[in-house]
Every structure is written in C-alpha cells, then in structure tokens.
C-alpha positions in Angstrom: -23.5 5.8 -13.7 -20.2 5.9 -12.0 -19.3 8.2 -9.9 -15.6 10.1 -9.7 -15.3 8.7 -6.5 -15.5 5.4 -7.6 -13.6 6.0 -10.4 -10.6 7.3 -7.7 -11.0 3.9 -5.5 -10.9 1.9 -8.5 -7.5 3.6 -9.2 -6.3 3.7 -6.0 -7.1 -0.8 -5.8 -5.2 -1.2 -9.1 -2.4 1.0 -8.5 -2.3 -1.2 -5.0 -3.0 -4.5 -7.0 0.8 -3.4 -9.0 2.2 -2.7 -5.9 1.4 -6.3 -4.7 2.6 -8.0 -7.5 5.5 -5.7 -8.1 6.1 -6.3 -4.3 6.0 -9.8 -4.6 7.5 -11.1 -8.0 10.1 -8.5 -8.3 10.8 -7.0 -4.9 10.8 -10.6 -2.9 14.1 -12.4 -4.7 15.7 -9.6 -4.5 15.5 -9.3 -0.7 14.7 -12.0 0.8 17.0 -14.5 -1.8 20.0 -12.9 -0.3 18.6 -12.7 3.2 19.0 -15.9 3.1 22.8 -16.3 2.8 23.7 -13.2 4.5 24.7 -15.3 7.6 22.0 -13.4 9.9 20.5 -15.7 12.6 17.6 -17.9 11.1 14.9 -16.0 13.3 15.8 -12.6 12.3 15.6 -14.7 8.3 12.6 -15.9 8.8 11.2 -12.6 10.6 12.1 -10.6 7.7 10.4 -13.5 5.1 7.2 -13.2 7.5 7.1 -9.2 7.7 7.4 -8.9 3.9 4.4 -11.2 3.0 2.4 -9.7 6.2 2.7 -6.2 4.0 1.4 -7.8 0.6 -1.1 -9.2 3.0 -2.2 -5.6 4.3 -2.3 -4.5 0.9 -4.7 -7.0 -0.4 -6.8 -6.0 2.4 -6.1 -2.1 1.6 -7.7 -2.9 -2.1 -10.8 -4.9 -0.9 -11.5 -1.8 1.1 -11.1 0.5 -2.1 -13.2 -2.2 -3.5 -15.8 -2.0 -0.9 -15.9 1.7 -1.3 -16.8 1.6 -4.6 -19.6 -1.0 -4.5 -20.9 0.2 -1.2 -23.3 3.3 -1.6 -22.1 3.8 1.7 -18.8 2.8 1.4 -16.9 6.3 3.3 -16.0 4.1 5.8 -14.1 1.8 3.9 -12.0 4.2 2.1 -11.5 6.2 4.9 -9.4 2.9 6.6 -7.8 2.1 2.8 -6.8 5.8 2.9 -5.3 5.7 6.3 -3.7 2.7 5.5 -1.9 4.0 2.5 -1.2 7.4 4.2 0.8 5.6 6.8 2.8 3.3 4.5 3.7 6.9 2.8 4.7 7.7 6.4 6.9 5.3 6.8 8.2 4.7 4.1 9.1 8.6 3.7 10.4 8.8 7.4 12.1 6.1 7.4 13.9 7.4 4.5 14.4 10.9 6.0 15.7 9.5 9.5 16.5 6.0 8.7 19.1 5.4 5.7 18.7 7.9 2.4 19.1 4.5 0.4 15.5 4.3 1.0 14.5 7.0 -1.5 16.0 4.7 -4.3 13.6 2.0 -3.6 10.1 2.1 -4.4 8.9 2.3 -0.5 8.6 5.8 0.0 6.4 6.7 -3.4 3.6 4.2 -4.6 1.6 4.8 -1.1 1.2 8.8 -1.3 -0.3 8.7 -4.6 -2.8 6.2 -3.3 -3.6 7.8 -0.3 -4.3 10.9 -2.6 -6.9 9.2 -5.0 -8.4 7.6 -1.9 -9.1 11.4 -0.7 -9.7 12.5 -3.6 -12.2 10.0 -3.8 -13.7 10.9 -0.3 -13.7 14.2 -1.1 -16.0 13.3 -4.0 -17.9 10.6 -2.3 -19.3 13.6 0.2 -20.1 15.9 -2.5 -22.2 13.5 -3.8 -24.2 12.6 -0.5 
C-alpha cells in the first residue's frame, strides 16, 4: 500500500519535474536568447547560460531525492535535503523579490518552490507518523 507520505513526495518530484521542463523549454529562450544580444560581456553571457542549467540541474537532483524518499522505507533523509532544497529556492526566490526588484513576483521564481517544500513536509510529517 502506499503511504500519504509517499503519495506527497511523488507530488512534490512531478510538480518539480514541470518546473524543469517549464524552466527549460519555456523559461530558457526567453532569457537567455536575448542575453545573448544584450551587448553584456561574453563571460557575464555565458555565466548567466551556465547558472540557469546548474538550477534545472539541482532540480533533477531535488526529484531523485523525492524519489528516493518514496522508495526508501527509510527515505526521511532524502526528503529532508529535497525539502531543504525547495524551501531555499522559495527563499530566494521570495527575497529576492522583496529586496531585489518587485518584477520578480511576475515571474514564476518566487512560487513553484513553497508549494513543494510544503508537500515534502507534509510528507515528513506523515513519513514519522508512520514509523
């Protein structure tokens, strides 16, 4: 049977899984296509193109530990880091937003990342009250 933990971590790695491709198909040309003519010095370009793939990377990592959490019938470990991960993408996406430039808060950044971090504690929460 599955448990509601799992069921939470399963949630949490496919809402993560959109977030990738979202992040990649759709987010990618339309920042880094006009990076690239923006007249900015080729390293800071090619910075930027490396720092945006490095997050899908971290995400695709964030889902094999939701994953692993799941599969693992001790898997609190796991979704404690994918938690932490996602908590602190909501962190930073929301500060940034906050003290950084309000044009953030009409970007995606600051929202996909709580809701994840909420099913992944959610999913802890349960995970414990089924030990």
């Amino acid at each position: 049977m599955t448990e509601i933990s799992d069921i939470m971590f399963y949630i949490a790695a496919g809402l993560s899984l959109l977030g990738v491709l979202a992040h990649e198909l759709a987010g990618a040309p339309k920042v880094l296509g006009p990076l690239k003519t923006s007249g900015l010095p080729d390293g800071v370009i090619w910075l930027h193109h490396f720092s945006w793939h490095v997050g899908s990377v971290a995400v695709l990592a964030m889902i094999s530990l939701f994953l692993f959490a799941a599969w693992q019938p001790s898997g609190f470990l796991f979704a404690a880091v994918a938690t932490a991960m996602s908590a602190g993408f909501a962190a930073l996406g929301i500060g940034l937003a906050i003290f950084g430039n309000r044009a953030l808060w009409r970007t995606p950044a600051p929202y996909p990342w709580t809701l994840i971090a909420i099913l992944g504690g959610l999913g802890m929460y349960f995970m414990e009250r089924s030990l």
